[in-house]
N, C-alpha and C positions, 0 to 999 in steps of 0.2 A: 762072677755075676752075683752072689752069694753077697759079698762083702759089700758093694755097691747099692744091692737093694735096703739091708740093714743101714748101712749109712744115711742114706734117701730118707728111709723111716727114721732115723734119729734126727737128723735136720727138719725135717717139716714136724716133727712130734716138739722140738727144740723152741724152734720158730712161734708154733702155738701157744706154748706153755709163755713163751718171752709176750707175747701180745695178750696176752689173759692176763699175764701177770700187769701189766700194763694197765689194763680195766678195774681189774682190784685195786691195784692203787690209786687210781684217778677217781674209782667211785669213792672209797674210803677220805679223800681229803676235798670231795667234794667240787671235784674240778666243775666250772663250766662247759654245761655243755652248747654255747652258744660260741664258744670258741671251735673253728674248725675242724683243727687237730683233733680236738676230745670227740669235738662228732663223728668225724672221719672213721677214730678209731673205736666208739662203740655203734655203728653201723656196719662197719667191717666185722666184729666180734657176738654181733646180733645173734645173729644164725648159729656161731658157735657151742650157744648158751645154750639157746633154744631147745633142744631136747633135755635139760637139767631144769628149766623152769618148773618151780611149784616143788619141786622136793624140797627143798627147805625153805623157812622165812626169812627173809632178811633182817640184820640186826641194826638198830638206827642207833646214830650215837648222838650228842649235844651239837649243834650247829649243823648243818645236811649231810654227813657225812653217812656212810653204811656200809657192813658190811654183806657184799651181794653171795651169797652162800652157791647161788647157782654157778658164777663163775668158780669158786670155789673146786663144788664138784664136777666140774666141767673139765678143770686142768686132774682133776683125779681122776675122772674117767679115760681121758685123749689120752694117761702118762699108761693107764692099765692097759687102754685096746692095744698101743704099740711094742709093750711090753710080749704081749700075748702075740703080735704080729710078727715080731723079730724070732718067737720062739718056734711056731711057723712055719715060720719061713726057713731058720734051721733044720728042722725036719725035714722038710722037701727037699733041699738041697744039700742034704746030708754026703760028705762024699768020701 
């Protein structure tokens, strides 16, 4: 059971990190967001940021592009809590 839940937690902590990463990018080069896909996927990622807004500024560069520091800390926080959750979840299930 042990190894299944760690897994679980590395695939969805995976998952996150791949669709964050994905936001960073698309905001950095400035994607439209009146294209679907880009909406789709920072309405999906909204919520995720959400609690990292306002800790840092975002950085703008020439042309609209920026980098959004909340996603940033967002993928460092998601990588820490899981980190923290796998260690955990070791202990409990220590055997």
């Amino acid at each position: 059971m042990f190894n299944s839940l760690v897994s679980l937690v590395k695939y969805l902590t995976a998952l996150l990190e791949v669709v964050l990463t994905l936001r960073l990018v698309l905001k950095l080069l400035a994607a439209s967001s009146y294209a679907a896909v880009v909406r789709g996927l920072y309405s999906l990622t909204d919520w995720l940021i959400y609690p990292f807004r306002g800790i840092f500024q975002n950085t703008y560069f020439s042309g609209n592009g920026f980098l959004e520091w909340s996603a940033v800390a967002a993928m460092i926080g998601y990588g820490l809590a899981a980190f923290v959750l796998v260690k955990l979840l070791s202990l409990l299930f220590r055997e």
